[in-house]
PDB file of N, CA, C, O and CB in Angstrom:
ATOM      1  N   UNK A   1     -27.558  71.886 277.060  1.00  0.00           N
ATOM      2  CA  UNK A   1     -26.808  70.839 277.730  1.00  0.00           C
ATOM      3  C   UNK A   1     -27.710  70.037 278.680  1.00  0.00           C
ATOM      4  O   UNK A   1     -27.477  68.846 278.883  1.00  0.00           O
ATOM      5  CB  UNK A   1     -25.627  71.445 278.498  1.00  0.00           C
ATOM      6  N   UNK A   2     -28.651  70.621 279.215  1.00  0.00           N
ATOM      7  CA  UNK A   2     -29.810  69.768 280.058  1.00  0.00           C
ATOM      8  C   UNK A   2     -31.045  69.313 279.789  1.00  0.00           C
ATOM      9  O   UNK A   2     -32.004  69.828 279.213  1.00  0.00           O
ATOM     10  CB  UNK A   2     -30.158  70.318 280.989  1.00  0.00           C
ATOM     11  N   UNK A   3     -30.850  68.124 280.367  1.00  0.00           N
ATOM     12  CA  UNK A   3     -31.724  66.931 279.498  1.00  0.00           C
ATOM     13  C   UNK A   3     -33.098  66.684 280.924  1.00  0.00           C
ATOM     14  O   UNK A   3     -34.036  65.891 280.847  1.00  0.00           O
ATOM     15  CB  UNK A   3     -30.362  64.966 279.062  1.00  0.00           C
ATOM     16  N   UNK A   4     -32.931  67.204 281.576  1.00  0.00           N
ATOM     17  CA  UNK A   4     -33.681  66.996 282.672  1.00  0.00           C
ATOM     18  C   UNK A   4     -34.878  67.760 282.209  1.00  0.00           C
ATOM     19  O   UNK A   4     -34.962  68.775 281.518  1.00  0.00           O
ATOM     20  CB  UNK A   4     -33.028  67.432 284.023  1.00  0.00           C
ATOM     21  N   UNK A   5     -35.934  66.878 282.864  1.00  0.00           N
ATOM     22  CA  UNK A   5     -37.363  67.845 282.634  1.00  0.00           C
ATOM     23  C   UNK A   5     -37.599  67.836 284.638  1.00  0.00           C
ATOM     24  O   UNK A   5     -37.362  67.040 285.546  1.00  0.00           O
ATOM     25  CB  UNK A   5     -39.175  66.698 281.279  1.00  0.00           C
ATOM     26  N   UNK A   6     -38.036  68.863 284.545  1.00  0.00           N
ATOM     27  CA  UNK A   6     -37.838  70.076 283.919  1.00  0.00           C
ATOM     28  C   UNK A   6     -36.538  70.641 283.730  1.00  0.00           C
ATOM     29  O   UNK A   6     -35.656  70.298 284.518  1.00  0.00           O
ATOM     30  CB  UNK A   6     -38.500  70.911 284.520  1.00  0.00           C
ATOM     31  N   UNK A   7     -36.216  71.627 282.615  1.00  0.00           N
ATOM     32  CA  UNK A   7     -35.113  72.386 282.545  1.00  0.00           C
ATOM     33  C   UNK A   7     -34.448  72.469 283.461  1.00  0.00           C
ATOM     34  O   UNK A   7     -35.117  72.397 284.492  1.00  0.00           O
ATOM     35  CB  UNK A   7     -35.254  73.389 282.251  1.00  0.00           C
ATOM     36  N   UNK A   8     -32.735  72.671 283.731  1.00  0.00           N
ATOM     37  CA  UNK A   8     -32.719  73.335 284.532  1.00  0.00           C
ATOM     38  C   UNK A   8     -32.273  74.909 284.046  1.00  0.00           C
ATOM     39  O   UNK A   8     -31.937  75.260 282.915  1.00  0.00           O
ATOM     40  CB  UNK A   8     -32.028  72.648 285.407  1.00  0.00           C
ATOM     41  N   UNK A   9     -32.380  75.712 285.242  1.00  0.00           N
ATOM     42  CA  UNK A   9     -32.187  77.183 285.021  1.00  0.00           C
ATOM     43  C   UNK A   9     -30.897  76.933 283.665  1.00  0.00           C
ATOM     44  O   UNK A   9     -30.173  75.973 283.403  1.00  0.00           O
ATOM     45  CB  UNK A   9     -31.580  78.168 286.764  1.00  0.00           C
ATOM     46  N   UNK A  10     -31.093  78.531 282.919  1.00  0.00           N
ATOM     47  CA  UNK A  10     -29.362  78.417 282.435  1.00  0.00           C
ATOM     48  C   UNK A  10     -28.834  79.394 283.056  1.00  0.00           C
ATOM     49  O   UNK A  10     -29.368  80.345 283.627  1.00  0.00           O
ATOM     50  CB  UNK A  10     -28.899  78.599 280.803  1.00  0.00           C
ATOM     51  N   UNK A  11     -27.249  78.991 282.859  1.00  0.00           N
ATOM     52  CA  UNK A  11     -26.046  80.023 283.896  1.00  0.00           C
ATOM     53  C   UNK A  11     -26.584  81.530 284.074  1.00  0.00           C
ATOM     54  O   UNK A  11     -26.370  82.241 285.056  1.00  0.00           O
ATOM     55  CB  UNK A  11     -24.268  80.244 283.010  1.00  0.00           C
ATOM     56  N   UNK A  12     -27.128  81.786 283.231  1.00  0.00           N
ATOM     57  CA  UNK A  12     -27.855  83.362 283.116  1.00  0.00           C
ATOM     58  C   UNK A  12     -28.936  83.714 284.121  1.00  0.00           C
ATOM     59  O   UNK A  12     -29.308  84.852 284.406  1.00  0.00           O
ATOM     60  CB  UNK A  12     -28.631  83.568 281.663  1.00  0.00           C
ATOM     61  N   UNK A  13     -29.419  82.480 284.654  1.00  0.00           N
ATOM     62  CA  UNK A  13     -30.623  82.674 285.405  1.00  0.00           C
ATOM     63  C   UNK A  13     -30.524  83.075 286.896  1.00  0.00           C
ATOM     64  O   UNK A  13     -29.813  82.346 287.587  1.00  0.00           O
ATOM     65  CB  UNK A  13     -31.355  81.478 285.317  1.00  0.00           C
ATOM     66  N   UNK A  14     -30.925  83.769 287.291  1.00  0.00           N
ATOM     67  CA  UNK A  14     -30.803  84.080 289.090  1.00  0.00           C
ATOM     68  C   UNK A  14     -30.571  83.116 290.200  1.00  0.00           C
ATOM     69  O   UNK A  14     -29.793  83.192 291.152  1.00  0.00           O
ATOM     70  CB  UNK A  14     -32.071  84.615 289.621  1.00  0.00           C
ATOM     71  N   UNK A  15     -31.599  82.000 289.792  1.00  0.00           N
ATOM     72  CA  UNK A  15     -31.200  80.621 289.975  1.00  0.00           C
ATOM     73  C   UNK A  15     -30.254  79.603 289.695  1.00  0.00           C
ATOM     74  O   UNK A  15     -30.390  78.520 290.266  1.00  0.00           O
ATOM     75  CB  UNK A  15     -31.819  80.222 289.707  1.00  0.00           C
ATOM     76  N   UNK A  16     -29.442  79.757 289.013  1.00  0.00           N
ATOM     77  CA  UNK A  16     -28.744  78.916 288.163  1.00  0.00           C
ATOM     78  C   UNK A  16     -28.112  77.849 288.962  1.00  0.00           C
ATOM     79  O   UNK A  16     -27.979  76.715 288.501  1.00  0.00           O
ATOM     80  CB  UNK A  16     -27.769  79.653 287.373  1.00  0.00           C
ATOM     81  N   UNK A  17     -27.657  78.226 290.328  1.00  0.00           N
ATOM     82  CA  UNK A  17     -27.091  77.259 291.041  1.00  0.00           C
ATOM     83  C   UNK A  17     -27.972  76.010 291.411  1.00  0.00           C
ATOM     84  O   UNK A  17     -27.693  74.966 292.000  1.00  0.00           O
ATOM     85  CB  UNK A  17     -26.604  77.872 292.154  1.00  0.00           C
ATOM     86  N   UNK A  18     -29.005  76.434 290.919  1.00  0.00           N
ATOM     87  CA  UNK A  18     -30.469  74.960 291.038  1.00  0.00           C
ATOM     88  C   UNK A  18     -30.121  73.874 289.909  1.00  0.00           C
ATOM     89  O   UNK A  18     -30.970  73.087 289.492  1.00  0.00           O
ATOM     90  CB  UNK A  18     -32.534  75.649 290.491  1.00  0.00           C
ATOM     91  N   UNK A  19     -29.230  73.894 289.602  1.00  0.00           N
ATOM     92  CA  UNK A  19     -29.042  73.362 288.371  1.00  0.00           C
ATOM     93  C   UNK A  19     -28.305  71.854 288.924  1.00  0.00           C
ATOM     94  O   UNK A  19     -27.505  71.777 289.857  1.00  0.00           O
ATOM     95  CB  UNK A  19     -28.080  74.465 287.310  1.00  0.00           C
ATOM     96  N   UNK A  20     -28.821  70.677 288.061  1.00  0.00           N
ATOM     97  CA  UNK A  20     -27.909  69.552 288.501  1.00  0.00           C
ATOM     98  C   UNK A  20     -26.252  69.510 288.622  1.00  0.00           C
ATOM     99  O   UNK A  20     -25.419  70.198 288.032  1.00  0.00           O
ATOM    100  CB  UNK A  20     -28.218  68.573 287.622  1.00  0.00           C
ATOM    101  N   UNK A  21     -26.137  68.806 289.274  1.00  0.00           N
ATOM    102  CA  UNK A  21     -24.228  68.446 289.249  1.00  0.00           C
ATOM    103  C   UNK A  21     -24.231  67.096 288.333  1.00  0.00           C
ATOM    104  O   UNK A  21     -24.981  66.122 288.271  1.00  0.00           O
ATOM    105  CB  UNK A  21     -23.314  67.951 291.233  1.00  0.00           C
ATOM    106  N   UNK A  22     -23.027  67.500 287.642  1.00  0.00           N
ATOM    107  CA  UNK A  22     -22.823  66.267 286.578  1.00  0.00           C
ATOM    108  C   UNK A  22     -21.425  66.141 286.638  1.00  0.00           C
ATOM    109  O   UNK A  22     -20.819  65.429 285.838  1.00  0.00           O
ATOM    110  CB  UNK A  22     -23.342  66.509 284.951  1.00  0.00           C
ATOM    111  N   UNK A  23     -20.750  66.913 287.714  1.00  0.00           N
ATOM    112  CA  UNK A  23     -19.146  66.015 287.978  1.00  0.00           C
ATOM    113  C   UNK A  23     -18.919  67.169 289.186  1.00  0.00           C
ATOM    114  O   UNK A  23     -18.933  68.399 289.138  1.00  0.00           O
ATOM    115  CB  UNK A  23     -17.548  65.975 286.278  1.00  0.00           C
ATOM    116  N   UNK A  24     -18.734  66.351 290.133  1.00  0.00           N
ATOM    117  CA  UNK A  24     -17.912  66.992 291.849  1.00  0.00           C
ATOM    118  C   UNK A  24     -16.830  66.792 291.829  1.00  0.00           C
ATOM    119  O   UNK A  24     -16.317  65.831 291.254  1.00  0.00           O
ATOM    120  CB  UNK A  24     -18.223  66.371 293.335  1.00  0.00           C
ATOM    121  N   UNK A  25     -16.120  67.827 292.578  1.00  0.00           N
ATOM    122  CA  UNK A  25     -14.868  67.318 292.975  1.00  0.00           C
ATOM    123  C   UNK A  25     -14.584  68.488 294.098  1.00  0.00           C
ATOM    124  O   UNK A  25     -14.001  69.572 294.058  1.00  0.00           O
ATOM    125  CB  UNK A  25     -13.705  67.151 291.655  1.00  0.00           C
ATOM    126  N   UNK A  26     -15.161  67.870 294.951  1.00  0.00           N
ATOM    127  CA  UNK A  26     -15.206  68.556 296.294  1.00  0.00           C
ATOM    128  C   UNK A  26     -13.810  68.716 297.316  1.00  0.00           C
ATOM    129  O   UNK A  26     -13.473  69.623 298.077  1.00  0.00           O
ATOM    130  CB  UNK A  26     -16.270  67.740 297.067  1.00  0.00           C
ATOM    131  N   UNK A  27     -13.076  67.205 296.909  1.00  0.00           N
ATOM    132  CA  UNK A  27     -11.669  67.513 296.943  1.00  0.00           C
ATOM    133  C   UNK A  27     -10.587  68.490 296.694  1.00  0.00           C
ATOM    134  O   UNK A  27      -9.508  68.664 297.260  1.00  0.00           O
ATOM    135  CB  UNK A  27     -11.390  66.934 296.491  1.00  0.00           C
ATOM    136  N   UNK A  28     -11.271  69.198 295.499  1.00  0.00           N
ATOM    137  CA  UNK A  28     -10.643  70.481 294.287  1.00  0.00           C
ATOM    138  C   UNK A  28     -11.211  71.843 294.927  1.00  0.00           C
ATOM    139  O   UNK A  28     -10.363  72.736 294.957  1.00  0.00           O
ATOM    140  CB  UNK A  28     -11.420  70.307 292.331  1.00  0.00           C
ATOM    141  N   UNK A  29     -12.319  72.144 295.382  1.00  0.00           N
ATOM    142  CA  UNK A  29     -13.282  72.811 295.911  1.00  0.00           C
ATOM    143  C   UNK A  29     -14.361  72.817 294.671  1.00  0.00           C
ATOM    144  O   UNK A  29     -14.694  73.902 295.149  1.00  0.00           O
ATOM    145  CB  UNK A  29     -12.763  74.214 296.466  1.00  0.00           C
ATOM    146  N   UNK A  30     -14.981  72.696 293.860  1.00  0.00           N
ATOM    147  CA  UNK A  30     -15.567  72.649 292.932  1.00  0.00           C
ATOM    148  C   UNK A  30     -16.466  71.705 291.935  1.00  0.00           C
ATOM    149  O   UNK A  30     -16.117  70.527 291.857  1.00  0.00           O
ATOM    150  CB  UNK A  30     -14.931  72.986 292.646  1.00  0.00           C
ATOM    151  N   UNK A  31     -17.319  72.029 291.357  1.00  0.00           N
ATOM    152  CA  UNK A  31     -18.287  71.057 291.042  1.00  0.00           C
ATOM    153  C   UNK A  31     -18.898  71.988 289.710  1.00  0.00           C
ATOM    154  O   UNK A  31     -19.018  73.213 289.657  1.00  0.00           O
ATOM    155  CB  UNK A  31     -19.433  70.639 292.456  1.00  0.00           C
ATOM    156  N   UNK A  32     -19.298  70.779 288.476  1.00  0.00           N
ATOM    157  CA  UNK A  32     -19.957  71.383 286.909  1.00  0.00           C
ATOM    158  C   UNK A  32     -21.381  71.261 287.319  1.00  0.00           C
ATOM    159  O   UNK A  32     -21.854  70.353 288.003  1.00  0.00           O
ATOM    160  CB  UNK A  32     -19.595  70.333 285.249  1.00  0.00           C
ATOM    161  N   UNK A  33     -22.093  72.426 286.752  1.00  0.00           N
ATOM    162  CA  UNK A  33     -23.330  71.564 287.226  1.00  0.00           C
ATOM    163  C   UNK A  33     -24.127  71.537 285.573  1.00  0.00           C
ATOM    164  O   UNK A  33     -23.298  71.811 284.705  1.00  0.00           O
ATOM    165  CB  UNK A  33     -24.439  72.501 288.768  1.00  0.00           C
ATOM    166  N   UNK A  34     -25.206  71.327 285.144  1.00  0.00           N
ATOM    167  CA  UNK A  34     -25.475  70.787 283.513  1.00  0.00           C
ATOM    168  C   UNK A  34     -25.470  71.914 282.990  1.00  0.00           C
ATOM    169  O   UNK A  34     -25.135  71.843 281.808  1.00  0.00           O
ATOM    170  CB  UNK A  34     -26.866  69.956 283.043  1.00  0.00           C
ATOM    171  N   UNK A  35     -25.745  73.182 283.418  1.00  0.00           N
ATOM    172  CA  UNK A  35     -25.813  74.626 282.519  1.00  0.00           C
ATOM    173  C   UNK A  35     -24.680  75.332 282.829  1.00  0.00           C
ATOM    174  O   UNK A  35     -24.634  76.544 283.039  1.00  0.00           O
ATOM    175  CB  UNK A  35     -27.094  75.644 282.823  1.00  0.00           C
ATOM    176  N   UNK A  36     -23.448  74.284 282.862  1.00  0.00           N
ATOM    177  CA  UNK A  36     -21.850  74.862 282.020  1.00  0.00           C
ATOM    178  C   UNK A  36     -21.323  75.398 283.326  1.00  0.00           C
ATOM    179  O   UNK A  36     -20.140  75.737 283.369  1.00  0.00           O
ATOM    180  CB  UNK A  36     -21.929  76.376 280.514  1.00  0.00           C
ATOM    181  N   UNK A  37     -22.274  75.534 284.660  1.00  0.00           N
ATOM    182  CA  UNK A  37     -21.461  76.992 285.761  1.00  0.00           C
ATOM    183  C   UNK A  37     -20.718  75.962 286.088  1.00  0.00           C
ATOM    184  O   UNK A  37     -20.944  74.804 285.736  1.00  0.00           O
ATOM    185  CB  UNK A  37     -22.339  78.054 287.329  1.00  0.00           C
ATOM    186  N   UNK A  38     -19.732  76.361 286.824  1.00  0.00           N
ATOM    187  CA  UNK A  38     -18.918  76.138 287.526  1.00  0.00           C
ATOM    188  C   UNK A  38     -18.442  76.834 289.113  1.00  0.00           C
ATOM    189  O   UNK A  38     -17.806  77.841 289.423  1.00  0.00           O
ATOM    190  CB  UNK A  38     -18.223  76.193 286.674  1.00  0.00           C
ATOM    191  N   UNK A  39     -19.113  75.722 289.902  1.00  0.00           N
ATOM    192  CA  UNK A  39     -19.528  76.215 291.123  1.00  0.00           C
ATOM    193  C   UNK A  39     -18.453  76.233 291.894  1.00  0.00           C
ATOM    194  O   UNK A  39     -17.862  75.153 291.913  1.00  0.00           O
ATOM    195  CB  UNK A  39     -20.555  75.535 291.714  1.00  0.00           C
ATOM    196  N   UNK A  40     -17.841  77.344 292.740  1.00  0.00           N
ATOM    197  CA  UNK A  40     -16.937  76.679 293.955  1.00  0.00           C
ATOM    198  C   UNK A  40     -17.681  77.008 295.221  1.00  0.00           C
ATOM    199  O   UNK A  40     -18.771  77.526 295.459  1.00  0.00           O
ATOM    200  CB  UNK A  40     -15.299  77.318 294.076  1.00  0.00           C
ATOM    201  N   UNK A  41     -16.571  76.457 296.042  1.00  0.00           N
ATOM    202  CA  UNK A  41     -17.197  76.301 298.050  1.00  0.00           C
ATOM    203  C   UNK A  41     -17.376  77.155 298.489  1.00  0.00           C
ATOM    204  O   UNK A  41     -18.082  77.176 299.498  1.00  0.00           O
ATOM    205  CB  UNK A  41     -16.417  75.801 299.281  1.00  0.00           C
ATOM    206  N   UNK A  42     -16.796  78.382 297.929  1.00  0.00           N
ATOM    207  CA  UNK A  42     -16.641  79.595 298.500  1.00  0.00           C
ATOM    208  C   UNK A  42     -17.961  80.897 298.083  1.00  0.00           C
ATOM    209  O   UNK A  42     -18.145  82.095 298.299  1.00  0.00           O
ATOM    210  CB  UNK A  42     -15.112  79.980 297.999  1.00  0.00           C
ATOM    211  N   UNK A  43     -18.770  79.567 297.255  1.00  0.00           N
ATOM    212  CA  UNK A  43     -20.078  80.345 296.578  1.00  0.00           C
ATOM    213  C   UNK A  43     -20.350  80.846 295.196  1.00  0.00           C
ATOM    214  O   UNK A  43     -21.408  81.130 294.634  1.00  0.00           O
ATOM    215  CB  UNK A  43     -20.246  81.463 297.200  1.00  0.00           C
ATOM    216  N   UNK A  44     -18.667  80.889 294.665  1.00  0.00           N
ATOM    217  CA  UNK A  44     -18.418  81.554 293.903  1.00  0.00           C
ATOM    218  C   UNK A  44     -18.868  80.801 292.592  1.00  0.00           C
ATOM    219  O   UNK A  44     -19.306  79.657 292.474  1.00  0.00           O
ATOM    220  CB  UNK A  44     -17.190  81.949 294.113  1.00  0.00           C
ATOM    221  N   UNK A  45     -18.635  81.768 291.648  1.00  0.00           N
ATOM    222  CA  UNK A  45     -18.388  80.708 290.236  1.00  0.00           C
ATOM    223  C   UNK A  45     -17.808  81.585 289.009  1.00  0.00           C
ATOM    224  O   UNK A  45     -17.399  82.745 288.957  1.00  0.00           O
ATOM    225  CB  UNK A  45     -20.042  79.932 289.611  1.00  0.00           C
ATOM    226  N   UNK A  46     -17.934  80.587 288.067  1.00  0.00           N
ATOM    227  CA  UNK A  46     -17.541  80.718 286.451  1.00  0.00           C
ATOM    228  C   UNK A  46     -18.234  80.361 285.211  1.00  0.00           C
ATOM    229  O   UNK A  46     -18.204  79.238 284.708  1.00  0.00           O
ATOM    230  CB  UNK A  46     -16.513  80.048 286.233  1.00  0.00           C
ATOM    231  N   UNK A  47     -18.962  81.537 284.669  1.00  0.00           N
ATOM    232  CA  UNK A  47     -19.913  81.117 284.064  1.00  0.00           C
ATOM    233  C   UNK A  47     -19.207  80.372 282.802  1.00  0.00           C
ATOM    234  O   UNK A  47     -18.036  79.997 282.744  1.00  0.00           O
ATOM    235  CB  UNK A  47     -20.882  82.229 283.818  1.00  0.00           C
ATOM    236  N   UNK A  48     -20.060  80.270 281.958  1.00  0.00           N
ATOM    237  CA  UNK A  48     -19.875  79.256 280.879  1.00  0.00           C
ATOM    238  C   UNK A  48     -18.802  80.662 279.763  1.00  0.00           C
ATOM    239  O   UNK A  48     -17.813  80.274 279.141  1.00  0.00           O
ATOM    240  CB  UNK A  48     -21.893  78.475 280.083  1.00  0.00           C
ATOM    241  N   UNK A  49     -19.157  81.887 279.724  1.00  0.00           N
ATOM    242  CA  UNK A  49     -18.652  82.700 278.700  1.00  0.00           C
ATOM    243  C   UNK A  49     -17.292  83.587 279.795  1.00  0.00           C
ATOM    244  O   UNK A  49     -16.833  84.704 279.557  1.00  0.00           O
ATOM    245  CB  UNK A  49     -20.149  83.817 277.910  1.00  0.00           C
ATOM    246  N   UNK A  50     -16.989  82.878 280.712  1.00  0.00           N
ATOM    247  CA  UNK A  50     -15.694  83.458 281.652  1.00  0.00           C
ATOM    248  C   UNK A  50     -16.101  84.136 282.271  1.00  0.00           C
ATOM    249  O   UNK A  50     -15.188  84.692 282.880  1.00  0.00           O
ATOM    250  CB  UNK A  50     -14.575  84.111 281.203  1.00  0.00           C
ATOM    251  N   UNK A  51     -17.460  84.669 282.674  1.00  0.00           N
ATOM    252  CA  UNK A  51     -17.976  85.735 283.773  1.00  0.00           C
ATOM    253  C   UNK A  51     -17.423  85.015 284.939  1.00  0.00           C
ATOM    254  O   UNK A  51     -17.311  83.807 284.729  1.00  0.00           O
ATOM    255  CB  UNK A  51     -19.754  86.025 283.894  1.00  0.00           C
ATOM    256  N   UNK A  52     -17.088  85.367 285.971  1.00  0.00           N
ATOM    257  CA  UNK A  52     -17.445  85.764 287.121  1.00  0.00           C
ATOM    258  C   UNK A  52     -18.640  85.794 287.568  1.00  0.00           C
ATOM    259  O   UNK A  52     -19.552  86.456 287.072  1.00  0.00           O
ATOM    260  CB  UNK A  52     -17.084  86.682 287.262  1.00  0.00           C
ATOM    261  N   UNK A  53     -18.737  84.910 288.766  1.00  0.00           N
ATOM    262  CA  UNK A  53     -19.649  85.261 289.563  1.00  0.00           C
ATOM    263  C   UNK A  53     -19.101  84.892 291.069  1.00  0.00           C
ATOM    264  O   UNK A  53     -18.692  83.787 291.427  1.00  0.00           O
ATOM    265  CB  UNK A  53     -20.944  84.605 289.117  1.00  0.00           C
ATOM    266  N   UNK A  54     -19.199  86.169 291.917  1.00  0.00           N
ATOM    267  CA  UNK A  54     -18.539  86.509 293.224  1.00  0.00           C
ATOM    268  C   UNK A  54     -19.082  85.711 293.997  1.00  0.00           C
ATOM    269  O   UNK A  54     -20.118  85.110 293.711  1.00  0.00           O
ATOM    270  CB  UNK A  54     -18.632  87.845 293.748  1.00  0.00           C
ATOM    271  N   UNK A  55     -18.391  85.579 295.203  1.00  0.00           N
ATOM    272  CA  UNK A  55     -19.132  84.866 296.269  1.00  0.00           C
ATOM    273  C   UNK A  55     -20.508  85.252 296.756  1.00  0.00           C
ATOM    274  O   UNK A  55     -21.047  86.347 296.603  1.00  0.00           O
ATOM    275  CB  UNK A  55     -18.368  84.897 297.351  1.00  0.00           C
ATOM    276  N   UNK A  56     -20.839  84.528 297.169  1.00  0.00           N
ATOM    277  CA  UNK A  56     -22.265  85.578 298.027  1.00  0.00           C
ATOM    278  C   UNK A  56     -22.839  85.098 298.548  1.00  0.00           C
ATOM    279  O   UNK A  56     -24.063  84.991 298.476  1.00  0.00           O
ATOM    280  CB  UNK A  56     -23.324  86.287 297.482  1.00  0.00           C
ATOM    281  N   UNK A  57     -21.680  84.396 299.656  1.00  0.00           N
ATOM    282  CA  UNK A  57     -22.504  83.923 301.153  1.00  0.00           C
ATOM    283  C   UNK A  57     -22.320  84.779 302.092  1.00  0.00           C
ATOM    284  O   UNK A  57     -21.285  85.428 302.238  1.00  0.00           O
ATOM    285  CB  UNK A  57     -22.067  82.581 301.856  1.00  0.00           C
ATOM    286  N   UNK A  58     -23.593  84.860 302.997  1.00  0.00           N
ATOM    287  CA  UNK A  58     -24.032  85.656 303.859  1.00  0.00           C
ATOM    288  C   UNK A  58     -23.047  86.108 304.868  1.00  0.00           C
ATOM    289  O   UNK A  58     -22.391  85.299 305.524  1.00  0.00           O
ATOM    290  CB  UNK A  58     -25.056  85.112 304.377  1.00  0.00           C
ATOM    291  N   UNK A  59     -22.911  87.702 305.031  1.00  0.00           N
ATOM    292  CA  UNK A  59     -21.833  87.987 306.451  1.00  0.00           C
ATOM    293  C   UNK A  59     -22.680  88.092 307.426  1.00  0.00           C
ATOM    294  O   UNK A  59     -23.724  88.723 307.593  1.00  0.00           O
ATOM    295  CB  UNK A  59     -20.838  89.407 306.524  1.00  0.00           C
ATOM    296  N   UNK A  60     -21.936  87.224 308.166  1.00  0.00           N
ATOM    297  CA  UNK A  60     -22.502  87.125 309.894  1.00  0.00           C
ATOM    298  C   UNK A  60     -22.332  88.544 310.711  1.00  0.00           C
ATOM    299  O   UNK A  60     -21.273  89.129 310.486  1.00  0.00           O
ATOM    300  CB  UNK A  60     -21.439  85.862 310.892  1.00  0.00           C
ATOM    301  N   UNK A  61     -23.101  89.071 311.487  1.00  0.00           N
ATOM    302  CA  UNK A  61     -23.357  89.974 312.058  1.00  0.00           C
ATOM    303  C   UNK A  61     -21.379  90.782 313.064  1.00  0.00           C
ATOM    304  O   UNK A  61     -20.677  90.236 313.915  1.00  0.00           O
ATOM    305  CB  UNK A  61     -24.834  89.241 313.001  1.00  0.00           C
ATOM    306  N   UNK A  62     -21.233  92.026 312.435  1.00  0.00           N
ATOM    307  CA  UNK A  62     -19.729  92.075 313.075  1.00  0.00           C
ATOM    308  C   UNK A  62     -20.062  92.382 314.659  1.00  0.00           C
ATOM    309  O   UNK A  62     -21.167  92.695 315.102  1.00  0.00           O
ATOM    310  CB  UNK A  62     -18.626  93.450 312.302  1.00  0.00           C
ATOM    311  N   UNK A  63     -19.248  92.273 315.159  1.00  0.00           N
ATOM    312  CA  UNK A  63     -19.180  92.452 317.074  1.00  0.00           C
ATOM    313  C   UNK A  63     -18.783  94.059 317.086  1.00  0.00           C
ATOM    314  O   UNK A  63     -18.624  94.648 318.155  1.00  0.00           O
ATOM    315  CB  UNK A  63     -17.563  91.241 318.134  1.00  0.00           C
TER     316      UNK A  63
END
């Protein structure tokens, strides 16, 4: 699906969220990016084959 040189990562990759956006909708919480993920705000996503992928932004230190 990506036409960019260089590549970008695919959904499989550790990186994958390096990947361009090719439709936002930040309104929705969510954004496609060219290697099929499907990113939300919350960190999370949806890979291209229905995986899951959990949030995994950083917890701030508890009191």
């Amino acid at each position: 699906m990506c036409t960019h040189t260089p590549k970008c990562p695919t959904a499989d990759s550790p990186d994958r969220e390096a990947a361009h956006v090719v439709a936002a909708h930040p309104e929705q919480g969510w954004s496609l990016l060219c290697n099929a993920l499907v990113l939300f705000d919350d960190t999370g996503g949806l890979l291209p084959d229905g995986r899951v992928v959990d949030p995994h932004r950083p917890v701030g230190a508890l009191a």
